[in-house]
C-alpha positions as CSV (number, residue, x, y, z in Angstrom):
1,X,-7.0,22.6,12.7
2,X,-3.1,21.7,12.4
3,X,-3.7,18.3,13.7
4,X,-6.5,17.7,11.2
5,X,-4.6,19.1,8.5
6,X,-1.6,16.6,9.4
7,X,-3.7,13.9,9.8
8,X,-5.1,14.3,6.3
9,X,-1.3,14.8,4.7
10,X,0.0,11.6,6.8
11,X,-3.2,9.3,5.2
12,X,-2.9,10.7,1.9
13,X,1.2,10.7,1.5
14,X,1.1,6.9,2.8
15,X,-1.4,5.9,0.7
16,X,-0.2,7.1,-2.1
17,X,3.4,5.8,-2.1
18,X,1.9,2.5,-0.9
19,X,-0.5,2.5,-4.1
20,X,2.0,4.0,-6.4
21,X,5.5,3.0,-5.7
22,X,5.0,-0.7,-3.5
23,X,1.7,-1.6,-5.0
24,X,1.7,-0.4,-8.7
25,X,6.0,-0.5,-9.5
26,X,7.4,-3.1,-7.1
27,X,4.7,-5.4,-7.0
28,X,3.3,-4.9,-10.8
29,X,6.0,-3.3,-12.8
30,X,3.5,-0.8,-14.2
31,X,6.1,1.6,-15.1
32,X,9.7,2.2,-14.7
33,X,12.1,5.3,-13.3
34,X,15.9,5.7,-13.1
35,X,18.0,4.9,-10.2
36,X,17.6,8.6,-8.6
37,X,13.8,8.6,-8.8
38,X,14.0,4.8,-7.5
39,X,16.1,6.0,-4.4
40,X,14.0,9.3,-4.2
41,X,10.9,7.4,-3.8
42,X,12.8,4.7,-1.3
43,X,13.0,7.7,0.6
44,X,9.9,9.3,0.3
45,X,8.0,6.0,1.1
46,X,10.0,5.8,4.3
47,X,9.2,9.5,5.2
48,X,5.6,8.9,4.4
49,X,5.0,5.7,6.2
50,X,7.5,6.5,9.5
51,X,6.5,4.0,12.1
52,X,4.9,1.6,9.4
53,X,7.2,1.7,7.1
54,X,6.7,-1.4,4.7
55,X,9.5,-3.0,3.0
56,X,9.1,-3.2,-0.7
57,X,10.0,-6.3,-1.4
58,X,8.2,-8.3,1.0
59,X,5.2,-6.0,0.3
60,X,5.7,-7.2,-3.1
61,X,6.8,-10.5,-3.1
62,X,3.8,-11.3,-0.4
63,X,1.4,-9.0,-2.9
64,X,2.1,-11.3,-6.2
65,X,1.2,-14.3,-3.9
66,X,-1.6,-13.0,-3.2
67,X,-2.7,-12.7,-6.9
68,X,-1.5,-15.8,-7.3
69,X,-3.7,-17.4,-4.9
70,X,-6.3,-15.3,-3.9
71,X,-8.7,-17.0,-1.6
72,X,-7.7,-20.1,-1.8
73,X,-5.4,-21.4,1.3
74,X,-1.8,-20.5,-0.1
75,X,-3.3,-16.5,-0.3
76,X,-1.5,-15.1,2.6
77,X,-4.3,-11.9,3.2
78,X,-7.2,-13.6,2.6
79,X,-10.3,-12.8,4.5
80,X,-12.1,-16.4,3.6
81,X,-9.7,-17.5,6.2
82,X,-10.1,-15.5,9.2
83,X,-12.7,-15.2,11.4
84,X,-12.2,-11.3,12.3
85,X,-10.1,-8.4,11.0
86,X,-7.5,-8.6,13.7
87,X,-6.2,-12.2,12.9
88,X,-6.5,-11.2,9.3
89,X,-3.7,-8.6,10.2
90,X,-2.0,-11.1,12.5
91,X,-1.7,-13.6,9.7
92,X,-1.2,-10.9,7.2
93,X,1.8,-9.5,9.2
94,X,3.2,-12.8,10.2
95,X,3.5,-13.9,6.4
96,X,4.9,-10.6,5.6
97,X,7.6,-10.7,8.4
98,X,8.5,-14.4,6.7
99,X,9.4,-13.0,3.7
100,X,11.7,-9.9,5.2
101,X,13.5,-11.9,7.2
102,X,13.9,-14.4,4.7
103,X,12.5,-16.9,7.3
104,X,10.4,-18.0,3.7
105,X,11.4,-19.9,0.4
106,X,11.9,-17.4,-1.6
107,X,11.0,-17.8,-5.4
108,X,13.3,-16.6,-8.0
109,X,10.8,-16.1,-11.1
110,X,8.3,-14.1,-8.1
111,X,10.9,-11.7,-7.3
112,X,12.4,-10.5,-10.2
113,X,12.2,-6.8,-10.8
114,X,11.2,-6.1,-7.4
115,X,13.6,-3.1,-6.4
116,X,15.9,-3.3,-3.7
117,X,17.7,-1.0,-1.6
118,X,19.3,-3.0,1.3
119,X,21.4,-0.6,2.7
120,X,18.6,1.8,3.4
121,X,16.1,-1.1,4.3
122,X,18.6,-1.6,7.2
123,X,17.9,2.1,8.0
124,X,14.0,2.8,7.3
125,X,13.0,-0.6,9.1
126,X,15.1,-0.2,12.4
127,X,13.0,0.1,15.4
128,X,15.3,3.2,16.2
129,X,14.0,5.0,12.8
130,X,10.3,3.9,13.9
131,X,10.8,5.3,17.5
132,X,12.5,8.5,16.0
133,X,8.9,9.0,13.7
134,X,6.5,7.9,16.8
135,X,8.3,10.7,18.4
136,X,7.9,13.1,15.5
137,X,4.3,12.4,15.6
138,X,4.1,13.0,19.8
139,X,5.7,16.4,19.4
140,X,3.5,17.1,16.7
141,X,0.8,16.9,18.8
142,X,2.0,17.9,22.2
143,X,2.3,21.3,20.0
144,X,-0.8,21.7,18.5
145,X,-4.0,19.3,19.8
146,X,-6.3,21.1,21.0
147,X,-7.3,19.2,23.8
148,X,-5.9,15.9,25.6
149,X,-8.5,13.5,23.4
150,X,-6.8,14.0,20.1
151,X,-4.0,11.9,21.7
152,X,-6.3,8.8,20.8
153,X,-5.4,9.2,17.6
154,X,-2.0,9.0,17.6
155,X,-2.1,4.9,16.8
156,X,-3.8,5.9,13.5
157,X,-0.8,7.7,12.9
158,X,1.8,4.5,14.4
159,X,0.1,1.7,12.6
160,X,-1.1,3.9,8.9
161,X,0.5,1.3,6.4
162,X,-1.4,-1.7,8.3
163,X,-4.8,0.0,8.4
164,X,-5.1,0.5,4.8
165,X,-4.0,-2.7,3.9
166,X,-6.8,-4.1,6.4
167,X,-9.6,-2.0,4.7
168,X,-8.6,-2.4,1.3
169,X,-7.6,-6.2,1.6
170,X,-10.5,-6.8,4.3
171,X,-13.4,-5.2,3.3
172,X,-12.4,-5.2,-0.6
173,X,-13.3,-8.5,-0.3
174,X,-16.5,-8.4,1.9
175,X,-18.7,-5.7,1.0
176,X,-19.1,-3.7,-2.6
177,X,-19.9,-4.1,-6.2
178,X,-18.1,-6.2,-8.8
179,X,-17.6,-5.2,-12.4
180,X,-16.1,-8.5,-13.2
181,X,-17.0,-12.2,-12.4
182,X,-13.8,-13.6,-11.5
183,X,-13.1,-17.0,-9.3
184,X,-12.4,-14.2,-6.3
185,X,-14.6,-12.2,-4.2
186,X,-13.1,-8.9,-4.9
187,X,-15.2,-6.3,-4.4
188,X,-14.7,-2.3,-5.4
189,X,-15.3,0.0,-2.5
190,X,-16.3,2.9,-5.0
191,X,-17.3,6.3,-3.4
192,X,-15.8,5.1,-0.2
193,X,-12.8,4.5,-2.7
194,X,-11.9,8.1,-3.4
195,X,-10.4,8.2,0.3
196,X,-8.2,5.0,-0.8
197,X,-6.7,6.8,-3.3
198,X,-7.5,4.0,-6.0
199,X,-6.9,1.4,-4.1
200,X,-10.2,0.1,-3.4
201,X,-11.4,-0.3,-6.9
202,X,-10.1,-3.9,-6.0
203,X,-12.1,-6.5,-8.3
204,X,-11.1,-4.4,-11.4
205,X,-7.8,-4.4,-10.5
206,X,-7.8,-8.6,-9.8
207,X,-9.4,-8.4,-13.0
208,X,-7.1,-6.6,-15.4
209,X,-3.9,-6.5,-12.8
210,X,-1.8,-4.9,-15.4
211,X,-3.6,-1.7,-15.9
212,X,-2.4,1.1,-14.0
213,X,-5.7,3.0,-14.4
214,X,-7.9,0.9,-11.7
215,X,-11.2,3.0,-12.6
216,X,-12.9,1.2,-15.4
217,X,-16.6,3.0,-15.1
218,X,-17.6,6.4,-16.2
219,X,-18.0,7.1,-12.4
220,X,-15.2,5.7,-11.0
221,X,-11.8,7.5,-10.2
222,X,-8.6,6.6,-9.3
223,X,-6.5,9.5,-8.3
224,X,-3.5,8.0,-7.8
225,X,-3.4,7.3,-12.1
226,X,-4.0,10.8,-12.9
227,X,-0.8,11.6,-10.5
228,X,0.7,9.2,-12.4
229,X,-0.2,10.4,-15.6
230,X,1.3,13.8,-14.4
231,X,4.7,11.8,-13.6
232,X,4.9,10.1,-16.5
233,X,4.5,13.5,-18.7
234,X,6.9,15.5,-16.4
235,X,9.1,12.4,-17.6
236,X,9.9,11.4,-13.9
237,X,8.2,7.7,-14.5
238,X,7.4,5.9,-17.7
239,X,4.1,4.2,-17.9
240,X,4.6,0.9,-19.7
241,X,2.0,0.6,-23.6
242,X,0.3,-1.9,-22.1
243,X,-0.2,-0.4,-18.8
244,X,-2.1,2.5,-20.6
245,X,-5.8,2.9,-19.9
């Protein structure tokens, strides 16, 4: 029960400072927070993530390129151009680690107001703070699986961040409705979407990228917008007027 308890807190916290802080503030600018809640949710990402920790500005950065482009052969995640979901991660990784390690031209009107905090990036990306969560997550379950097969899901665990950006970006754009035609095959992923915690309501979001709300039906929900509704009222974020649902 404690193993499936932490499994659900580990895919839930991820996912939600993916969606909310890299996805939603560093990569759209949906709302903005002082410099304490900035750090504050710096480190929460990086407790959240542990061994897949992403780092936001390449997430961003390689994010607006991907709205820029999506589909055609400058989109660096685009499933039209692999022929299975592991060289989609491949390439998806690859352009990513391009970007952190600056081994990319980087655009100055594309990253602006992307948050940085390089002092702790040197910290959160180390492979010493990723071995120090991997073996956080080993104890955890040396202490309390049940049995010896629970171990085989411990890579869920290592490689989180990665596996929701496969299903989101992956099958987002293979399988699901659309409630907007758009020259992209974005899909939504809607009631498999309220375990993405938003996320996967993906072609209203390429269609109205701005909006923080990504529901846009009377039976879709994006969880991750009524959190930050609560944020924004507890005055710990500021949702920007034309964010606003």
């Amino acid at each position: 029960m404690i193993i499936l308890v932490f499994i659900l807190l580990h895919w839930y916290a991820s996912l939600f400072f993916q969606t909310v802080f890299l996805h939603r503030y560093a990569a759209h600018s949906m709302f903005k927070m002082n410099r304490f809640w900035e750090k504050a949710f710096f480190i929460a990402t990086w407790i959240a993530q542990g061994t897949s920790y992403l780092n936001p500005f390449a997430y961003a950065y390689m994010h607006r390129i991907h709205h820029m482009h999506a589909e055609n052969e400058k989109d660096p995640h685009s499933p039209e151009h692999s022929g299975n979901i592991f060289s989609f991660m491949l390439k998806t990784y690859d352009y990513y680690a391009k970007i952190k390690n600056r081994d990319l031209a980087i655009e100055k009107e594309l990253s602006m107001r992307i948050p940085r905090w390089e002092k702790f990036e040197k910290i959160s990306e180390s492979w010493l703070s990723r071995l120090m969560w991997a073996g956080v997550y080993i104890a955890i379950y040396i202490l309390y699986a049940p049995n010896i097969y629970f171990f085989f899901l411990l890579p869920v665990h290592f490689f989180m961040s990665p596996i929701h950006g496969a299903i989101i970006n992956w099958f987002s754009h293979k399988i699901g409705y659309k409630n907007f035609k758009q020259d992209n095959h974005s899909t939504n992923l809607f009631p498999i979407e309220i375990f993405l915690g938003g996320e996967a309501l993906h072609n209203n979001h390429h269609a109205q990228p701005w909006k923080a709300n990504f529901a846009r039906r009377w039976f879709e929900f994006d969880p991750s917008y009524v959190i930050m509704r609560m944020m924004h009222a507890l005055k710990i974020i500021t949702i920007h007027k034309n964010a606003l649902k």
